[in-house]
Structures are given as structure tokens and as C-alpha cells.
PDB file as gemmi writes it, atoms N, CA and C in Angstrom:
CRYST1    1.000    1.000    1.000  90.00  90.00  90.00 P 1                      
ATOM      1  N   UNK A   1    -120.375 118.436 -41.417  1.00  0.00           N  
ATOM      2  CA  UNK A   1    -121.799 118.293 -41.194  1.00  0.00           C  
ATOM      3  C   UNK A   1    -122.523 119.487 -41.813  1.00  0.00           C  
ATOM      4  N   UNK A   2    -123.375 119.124 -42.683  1.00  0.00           N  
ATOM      5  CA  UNK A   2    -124.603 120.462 -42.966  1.00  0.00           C  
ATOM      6  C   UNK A   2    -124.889 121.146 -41.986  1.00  0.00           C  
ATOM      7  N   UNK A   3    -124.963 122.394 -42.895  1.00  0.00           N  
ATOM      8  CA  UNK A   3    -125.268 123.291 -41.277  1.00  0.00           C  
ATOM      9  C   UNK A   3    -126.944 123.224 -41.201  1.00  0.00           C  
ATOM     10  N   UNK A   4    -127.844 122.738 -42.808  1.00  0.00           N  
ATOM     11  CA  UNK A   4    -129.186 122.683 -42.215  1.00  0.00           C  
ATOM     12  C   UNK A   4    -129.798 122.168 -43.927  1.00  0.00           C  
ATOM     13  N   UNK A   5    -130.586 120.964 -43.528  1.00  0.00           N  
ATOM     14  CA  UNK A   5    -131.268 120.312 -44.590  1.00  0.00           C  
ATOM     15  C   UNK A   5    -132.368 120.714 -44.919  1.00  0.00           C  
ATOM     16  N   UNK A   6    -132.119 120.829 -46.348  1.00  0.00           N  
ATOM     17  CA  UNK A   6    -132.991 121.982 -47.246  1.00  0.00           C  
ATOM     18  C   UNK A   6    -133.597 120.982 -47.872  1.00  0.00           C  
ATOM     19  N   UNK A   7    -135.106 120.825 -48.367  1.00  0.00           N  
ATOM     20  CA  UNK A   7    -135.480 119.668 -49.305  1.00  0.00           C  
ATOM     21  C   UNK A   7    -136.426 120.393 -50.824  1.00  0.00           C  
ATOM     22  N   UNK A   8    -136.315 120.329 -51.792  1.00  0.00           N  
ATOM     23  CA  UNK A   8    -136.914 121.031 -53.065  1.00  0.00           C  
ATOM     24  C   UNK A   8    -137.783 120.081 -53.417  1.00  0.00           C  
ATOM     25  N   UNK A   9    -139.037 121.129 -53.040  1.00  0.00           N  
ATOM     26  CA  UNK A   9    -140.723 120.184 -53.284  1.00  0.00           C  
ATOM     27  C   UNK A   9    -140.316 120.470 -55.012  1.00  0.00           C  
ATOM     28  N   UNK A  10    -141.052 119.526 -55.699  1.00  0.00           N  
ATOM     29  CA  UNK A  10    -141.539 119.316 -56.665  1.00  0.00           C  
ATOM     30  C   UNK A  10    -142.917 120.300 -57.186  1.00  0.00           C  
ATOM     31  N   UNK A  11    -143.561 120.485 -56.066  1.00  0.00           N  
ATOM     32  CA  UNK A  11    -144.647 121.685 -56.507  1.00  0.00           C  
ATOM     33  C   UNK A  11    -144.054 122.540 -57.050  1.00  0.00           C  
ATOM     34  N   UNK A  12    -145.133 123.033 -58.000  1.00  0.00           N  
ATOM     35  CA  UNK A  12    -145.354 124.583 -58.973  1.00  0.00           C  
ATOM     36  C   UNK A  12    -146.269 125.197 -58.725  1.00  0.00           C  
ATOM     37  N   UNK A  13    -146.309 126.724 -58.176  1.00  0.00           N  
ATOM     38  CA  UNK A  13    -146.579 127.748 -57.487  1.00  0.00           C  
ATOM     39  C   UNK A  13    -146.981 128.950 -58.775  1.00  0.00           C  
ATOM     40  N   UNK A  14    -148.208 129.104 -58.463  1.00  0.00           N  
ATOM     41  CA  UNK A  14    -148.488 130.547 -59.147  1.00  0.00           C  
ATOM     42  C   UNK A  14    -148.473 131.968 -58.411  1.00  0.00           C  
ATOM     43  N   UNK A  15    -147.462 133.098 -58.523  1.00  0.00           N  
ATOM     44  CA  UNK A  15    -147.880 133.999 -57.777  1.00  0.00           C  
ATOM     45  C   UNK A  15    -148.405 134.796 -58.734  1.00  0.00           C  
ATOM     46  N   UNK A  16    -149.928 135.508 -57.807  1.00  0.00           N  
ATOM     47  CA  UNK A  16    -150.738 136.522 -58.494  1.00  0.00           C  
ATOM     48  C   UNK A  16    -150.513 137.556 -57.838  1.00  0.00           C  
ATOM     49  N   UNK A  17    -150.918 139.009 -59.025  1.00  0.00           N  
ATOM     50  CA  UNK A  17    -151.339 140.309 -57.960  1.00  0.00           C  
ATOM     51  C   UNK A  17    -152.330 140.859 -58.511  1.00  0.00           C  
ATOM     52  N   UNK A  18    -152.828 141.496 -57.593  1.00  0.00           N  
ATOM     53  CA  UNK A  18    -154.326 142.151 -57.254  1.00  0.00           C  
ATOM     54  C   UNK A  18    -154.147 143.229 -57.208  1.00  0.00           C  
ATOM     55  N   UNK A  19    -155.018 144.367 -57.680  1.00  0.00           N  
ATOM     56  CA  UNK A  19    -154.964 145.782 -58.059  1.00  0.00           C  
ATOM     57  C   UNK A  19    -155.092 146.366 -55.892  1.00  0.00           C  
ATOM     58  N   UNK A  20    -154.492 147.083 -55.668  1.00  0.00           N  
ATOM     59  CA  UNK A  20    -154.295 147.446 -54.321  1.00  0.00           C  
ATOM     60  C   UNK A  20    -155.867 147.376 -53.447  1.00  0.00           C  
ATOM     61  N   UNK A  21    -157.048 147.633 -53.823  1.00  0.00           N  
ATOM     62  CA  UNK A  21    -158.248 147.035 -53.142  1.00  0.00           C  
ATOM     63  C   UNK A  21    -158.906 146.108 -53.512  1.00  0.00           C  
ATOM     64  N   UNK A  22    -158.230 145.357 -54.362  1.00  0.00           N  
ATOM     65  CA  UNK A  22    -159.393 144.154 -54.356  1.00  0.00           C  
ATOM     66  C   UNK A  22    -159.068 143.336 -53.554  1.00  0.00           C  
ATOM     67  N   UNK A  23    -160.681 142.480 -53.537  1.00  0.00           N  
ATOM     68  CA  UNK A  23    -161.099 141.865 -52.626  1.00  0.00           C  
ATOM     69  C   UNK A  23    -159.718 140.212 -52.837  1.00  0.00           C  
ATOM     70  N   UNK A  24    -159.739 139.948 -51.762  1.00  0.00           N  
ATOM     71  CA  UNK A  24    -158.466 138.497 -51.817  1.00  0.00           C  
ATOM     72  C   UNK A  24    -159.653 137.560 -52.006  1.00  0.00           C  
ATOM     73  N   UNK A  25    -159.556 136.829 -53.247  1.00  0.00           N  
ATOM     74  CA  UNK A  25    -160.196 135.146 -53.590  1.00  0.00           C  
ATOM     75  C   UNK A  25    -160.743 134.011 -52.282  1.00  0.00           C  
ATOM     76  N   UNK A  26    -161.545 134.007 -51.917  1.00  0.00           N  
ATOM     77  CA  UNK A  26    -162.180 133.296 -50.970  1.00  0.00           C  
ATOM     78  C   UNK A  26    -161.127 132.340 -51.142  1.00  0.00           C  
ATOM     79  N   UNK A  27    -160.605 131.086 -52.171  1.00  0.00           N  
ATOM     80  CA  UNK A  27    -159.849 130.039 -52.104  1.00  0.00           C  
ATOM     81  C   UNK A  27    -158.361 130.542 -52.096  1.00  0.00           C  
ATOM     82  N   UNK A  28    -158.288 131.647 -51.828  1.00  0.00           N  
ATOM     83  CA  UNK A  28    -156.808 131.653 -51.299  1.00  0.00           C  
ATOM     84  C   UNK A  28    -157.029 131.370 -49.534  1.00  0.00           C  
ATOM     85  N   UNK A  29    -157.330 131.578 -48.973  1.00  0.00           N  
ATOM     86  CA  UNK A  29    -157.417 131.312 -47.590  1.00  0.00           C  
ATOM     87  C   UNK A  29    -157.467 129.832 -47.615  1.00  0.00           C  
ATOM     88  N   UNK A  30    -157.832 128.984 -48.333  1.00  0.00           N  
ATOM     89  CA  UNK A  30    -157.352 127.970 -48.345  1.00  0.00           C  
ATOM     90  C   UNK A  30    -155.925 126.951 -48.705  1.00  0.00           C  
ATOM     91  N   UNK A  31    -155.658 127.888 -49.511  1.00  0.00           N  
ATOM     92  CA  UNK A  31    -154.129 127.172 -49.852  1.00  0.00           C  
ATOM     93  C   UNK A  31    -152.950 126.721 -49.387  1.00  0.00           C  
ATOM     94  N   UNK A  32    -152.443 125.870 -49.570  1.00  0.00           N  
ATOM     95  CA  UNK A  32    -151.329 124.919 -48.599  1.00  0.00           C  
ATOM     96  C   UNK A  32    -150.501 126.184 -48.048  1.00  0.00           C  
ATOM     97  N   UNK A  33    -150.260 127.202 -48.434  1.00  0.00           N  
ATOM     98  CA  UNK A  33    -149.305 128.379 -48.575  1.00  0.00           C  
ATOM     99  C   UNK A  33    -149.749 129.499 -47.477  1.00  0.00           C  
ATOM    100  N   UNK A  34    -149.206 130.032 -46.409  1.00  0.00           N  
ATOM    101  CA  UNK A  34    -150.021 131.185 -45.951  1.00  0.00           C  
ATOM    102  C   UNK A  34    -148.702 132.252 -45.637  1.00  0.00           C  
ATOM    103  N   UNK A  35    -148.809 133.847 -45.272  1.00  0.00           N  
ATOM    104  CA  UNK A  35    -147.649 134.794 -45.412  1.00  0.00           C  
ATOM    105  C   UNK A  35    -147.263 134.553 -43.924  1.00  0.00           C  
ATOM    106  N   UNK A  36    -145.687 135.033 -43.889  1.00  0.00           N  
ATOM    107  CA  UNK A  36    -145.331 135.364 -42.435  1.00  0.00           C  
ATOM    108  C   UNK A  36    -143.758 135.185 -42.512  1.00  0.00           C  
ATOM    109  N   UNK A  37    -142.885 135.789 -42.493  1.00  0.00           N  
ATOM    110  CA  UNK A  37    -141.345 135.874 -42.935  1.00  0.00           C  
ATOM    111  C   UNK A  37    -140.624 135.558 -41.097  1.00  0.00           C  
ATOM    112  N   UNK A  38    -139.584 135.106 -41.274  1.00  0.00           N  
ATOM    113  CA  UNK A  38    -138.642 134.505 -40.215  1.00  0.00           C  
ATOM    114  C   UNK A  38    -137.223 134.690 -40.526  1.00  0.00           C  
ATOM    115  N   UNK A  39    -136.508 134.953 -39.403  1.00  0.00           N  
ATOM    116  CA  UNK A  39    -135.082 135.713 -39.786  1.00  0.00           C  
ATOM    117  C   UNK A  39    -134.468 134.412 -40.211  1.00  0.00           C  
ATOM    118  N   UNK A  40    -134.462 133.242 -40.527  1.00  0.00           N  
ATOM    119  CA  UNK A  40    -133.637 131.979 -40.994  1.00  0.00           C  
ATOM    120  C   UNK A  40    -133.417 132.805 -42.154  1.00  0.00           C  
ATOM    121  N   UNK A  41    -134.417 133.397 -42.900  1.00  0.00           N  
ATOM    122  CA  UNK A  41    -134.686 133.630 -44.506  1.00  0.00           C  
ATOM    123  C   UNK A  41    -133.444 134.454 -44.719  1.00  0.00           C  
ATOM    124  N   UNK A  42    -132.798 135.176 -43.533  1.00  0.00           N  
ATOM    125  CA  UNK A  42    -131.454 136.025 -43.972  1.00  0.00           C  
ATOM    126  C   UNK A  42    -130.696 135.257 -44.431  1.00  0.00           C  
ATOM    127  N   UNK A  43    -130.038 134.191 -43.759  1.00  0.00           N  
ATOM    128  CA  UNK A  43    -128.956 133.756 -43.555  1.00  0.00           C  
ATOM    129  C   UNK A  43    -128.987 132.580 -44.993  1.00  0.00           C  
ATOM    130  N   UNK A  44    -130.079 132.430 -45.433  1.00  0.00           N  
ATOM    131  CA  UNK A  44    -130.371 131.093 -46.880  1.00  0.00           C  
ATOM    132  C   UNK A  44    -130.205 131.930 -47.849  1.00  0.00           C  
ATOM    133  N   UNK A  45    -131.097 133.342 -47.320  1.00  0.00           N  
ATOM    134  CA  UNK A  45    -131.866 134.399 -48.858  1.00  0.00           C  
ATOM    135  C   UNK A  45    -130.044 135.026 -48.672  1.00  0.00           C  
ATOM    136  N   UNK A  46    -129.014 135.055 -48.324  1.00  0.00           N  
ATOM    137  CA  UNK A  46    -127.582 136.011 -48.681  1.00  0.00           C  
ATOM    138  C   UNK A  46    -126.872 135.073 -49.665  1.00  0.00           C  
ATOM    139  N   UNK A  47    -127.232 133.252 -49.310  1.00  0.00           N  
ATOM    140  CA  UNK A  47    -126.445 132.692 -50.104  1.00  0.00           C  
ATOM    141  C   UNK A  47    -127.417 132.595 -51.667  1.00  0.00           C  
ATOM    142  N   UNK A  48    -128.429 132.915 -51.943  1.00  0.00           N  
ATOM    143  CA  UNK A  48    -128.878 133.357 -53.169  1.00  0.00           C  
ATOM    144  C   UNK A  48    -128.464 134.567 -53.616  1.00  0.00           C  
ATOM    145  N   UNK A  49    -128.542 135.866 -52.536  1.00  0.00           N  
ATOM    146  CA  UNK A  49    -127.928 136.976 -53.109  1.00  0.00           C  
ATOM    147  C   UNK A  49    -126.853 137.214 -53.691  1.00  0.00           C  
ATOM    148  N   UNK A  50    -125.945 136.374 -53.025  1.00  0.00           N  
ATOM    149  CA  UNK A  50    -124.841 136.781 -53.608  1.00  0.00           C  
ATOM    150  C   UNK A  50    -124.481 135.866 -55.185  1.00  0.00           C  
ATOM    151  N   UNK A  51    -125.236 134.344 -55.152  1.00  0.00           N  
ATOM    152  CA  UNK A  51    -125.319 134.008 -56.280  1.00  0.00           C  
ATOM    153  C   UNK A  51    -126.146 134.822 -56.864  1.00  0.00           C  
ATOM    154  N   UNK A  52    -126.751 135.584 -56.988  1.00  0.00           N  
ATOM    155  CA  UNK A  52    -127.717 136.466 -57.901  1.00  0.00           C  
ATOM    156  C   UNK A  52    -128.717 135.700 -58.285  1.00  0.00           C  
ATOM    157  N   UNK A  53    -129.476 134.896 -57.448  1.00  0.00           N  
ATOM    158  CA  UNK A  53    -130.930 133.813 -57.706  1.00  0.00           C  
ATOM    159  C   UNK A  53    -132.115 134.398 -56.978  1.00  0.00           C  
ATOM    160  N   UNK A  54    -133.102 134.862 -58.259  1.00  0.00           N  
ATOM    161  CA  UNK A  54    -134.251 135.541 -57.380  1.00  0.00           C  
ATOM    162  C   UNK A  54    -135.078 134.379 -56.254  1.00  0.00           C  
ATOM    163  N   UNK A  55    -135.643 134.949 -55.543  1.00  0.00           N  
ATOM    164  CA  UNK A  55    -136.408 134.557 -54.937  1.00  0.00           C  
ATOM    165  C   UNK A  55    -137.579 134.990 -54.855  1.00  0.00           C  
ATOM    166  N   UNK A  56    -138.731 134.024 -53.652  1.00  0.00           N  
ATOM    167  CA  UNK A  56    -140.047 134.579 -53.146  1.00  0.00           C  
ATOM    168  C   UNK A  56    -140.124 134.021 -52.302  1.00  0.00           C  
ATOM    169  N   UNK A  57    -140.192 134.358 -51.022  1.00  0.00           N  
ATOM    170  CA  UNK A  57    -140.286 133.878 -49.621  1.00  0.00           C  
ATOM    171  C   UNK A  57    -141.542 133.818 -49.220  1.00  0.00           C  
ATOM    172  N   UNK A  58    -141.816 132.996 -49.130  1.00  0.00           N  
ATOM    173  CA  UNK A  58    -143.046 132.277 -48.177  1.00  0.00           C  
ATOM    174  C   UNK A  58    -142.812 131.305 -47.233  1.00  0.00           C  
ATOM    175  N   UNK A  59    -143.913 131.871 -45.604  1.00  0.00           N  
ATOM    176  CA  UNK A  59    -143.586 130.907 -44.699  1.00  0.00           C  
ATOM    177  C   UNK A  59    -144.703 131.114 -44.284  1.00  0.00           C  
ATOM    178  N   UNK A  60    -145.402 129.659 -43.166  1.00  0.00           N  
ATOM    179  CA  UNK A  60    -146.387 129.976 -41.841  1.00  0.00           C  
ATOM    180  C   UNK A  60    -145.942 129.380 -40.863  1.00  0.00           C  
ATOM    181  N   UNK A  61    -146.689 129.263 -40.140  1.00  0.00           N  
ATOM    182  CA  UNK A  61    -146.229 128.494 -38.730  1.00  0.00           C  
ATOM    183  C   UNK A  61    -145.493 127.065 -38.329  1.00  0.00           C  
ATOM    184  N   UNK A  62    -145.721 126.834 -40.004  1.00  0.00           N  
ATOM    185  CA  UNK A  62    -145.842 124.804 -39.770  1.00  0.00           C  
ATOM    186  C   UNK A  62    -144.426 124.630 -40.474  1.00  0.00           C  
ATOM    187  N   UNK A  63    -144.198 125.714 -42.011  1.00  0.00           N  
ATOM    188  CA  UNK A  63    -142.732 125.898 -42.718  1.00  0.00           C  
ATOM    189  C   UNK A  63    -142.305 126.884 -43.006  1.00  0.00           C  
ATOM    190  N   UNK A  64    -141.203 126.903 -43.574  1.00  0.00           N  
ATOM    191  CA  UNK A  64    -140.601 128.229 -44.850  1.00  0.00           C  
ATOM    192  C   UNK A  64    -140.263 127.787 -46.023  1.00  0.00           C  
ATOM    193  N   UNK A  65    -140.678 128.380 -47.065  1.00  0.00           N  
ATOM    194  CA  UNK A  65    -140.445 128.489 -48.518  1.00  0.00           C  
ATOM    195  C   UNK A  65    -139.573 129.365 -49.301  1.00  0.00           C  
ATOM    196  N   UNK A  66    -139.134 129.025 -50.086  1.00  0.00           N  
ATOM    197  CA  UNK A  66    -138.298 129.434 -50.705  1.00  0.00           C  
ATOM    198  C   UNK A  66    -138.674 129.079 -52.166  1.00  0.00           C  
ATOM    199  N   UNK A  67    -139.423 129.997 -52.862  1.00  0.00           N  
ATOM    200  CA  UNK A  67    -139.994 129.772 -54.315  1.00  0.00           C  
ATOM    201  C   UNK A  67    -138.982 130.279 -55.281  1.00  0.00           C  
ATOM    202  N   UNK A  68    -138.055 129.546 -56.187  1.00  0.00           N  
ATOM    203  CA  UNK A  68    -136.969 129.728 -57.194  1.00  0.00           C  
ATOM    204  C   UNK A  68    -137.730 129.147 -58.929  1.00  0.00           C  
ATOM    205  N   UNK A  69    -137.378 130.329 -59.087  1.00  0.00           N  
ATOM    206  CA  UNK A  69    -137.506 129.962 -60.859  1.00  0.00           C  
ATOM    207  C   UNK A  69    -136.867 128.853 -61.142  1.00  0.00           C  
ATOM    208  N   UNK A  70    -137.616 127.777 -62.031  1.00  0.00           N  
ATOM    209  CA  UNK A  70    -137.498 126.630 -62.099  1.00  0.00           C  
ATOM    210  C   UNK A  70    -136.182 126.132 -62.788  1.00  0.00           C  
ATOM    211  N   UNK A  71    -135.623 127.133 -63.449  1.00  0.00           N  
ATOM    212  CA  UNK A  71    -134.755 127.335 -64.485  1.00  0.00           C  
ATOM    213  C   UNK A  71    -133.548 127.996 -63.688  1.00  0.00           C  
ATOM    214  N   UNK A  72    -133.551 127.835 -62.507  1.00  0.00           N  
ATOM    215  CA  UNK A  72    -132.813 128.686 -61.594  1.00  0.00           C  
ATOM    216  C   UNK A  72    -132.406 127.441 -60.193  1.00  0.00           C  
ATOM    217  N   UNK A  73    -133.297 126.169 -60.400  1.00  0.00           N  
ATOM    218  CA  UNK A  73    -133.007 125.547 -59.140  1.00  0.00           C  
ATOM    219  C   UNK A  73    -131.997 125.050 -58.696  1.00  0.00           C  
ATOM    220  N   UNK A  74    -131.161 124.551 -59.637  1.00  0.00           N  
ATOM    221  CA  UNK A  74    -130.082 123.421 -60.054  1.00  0.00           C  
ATOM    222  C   UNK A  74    -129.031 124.516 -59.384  1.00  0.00           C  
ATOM    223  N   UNK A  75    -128.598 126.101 -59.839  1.00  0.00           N  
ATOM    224  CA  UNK A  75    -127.908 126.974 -59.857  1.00  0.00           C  
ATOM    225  C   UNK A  75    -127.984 127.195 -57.790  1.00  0.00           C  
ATOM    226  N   UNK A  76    -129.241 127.656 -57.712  1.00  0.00           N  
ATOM    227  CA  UNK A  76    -129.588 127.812 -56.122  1.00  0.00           C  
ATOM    228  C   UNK A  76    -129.251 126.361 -55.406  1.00  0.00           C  
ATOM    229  N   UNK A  77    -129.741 124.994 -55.788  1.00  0.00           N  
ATOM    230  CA  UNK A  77    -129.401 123.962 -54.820  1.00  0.00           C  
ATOM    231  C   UNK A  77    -127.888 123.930 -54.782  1.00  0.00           C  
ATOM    232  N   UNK A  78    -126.728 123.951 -55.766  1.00  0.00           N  
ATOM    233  CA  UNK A  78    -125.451 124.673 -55.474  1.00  0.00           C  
ATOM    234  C   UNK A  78    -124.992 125.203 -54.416  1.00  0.00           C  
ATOM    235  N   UNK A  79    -125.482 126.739 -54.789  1.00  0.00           N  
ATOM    236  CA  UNK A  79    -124.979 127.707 -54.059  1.00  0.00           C  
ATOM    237  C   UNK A  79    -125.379 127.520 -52.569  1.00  0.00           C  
ATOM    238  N   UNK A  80    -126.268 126.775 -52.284  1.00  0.00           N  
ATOM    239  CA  UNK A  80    -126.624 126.091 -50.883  1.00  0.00           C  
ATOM    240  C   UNK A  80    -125.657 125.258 -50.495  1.00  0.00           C  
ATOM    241  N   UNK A  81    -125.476 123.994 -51.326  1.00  0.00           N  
ATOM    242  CA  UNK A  81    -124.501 123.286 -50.842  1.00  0.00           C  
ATOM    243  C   UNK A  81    -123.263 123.638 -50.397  1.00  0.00           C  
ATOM    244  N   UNK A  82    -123.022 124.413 -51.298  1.00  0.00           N  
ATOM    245  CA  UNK A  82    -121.336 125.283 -51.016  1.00  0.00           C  
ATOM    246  C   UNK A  82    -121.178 126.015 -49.940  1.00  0.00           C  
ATOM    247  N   UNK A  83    -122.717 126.440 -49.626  1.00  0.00           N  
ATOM    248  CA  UNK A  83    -122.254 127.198 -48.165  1.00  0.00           C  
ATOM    249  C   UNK A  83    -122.972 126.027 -46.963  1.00  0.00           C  
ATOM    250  N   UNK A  84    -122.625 125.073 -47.356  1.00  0.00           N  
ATOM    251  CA  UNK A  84    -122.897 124.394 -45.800  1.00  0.00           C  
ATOM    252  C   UNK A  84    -124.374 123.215 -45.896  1.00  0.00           C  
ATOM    253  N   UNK A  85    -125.267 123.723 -46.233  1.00  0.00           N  
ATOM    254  CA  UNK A  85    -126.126 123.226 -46.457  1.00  0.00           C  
ATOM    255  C   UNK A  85    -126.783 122.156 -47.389  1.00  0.00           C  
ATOM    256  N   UNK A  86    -127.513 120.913 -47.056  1.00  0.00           N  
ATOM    257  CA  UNK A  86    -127.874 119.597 -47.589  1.00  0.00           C  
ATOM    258  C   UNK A  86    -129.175 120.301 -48.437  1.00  0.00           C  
ATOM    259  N   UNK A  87    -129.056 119.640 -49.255  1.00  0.00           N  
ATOM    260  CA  UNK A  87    -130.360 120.123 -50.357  1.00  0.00           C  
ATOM    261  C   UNK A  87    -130.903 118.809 -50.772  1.00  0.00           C  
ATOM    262  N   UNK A  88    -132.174 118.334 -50.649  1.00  0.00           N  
ATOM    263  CA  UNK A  88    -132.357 117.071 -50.892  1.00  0.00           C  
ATOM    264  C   UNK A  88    -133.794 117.505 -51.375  1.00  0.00           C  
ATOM    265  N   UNK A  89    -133.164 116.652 -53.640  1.00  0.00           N  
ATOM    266  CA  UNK A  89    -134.609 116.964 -53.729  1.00  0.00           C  
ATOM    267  C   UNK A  89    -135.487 115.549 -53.924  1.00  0.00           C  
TER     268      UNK A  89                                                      
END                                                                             
């Protein structure tokens, strides 16, 4: 049995950065996306580490994300499977 079903949105994600005081974009407070990290992210983000697959963690209240270079997914949905986990994209 999977130890936990993983599903790979089809969305494409831009991350930006902002010079240390500027002001945050009024329409980011809107975006499907909001910050907030959860210890699950250890135990998913070690089986990328040790495959050597960057990541970007994003979560809020409702999910968690896991943003992988696109060119990198095929390699990460793997290294998931192998350790236990259903990847359904």
C-alpha cells in the first residue's frame, strides 16, 4: 500500500523576487498559492534530497506544494514511487 498519494497539477508557477523593501503586488494576495511550511515536507522533501531534485515548497491551510522543475518531474515522480508513495498525474 502507498504510504501517501501524491497528485502532479499540470499548473506552471512563476516564482518572483523583490528587492528586500518593496512593497508585495496587491494581486499576489490573491493567488491560488499562499506561504506556510508543514513537517510532511521532511519526510517527501529527503526523498528528493537524496535524489538530488530541487525544490520549492509551498503550502496553506487548504494544501502543500511541491514546485519541481519541469524537466525534473518524471525523475521526482520516481523517486516518490520508490519510496512508497502513489504519484498520480
Amino acid at each position: 500500500m502507498a504510504t501517501q498519494t501524491l497528485a502532479a497539477l499540470p499548473d506552471t508557477y512563476t516564482i518572483h523576487s523583490l528587492p528586500l523593501h518593496a512593497q508585495i503586488p496587491s494581486q499576489m494576495f490573491n493567488a491560488s498559492l499562499y506561504l506556510s511550511l508543514v513537517s510532511i515536507f521532511t519526510q517527501i522533501g529527503n526523498v528528493l534530497v537524496t535524489a538530488k531534485i530541487s525544490r520549492f515548497v509551498v503550502s496553506n491551510f487548504e494544501t502543500d506544494n511541491f514546485l519541481i522543475k519541469q524537466n525534473d518531474i518524471d525523475s521526482a515522480a520516481n523517486a516518490r514511487e520508490n519510496h512508497g508513495y502513489k504519484v498520480v498525474f
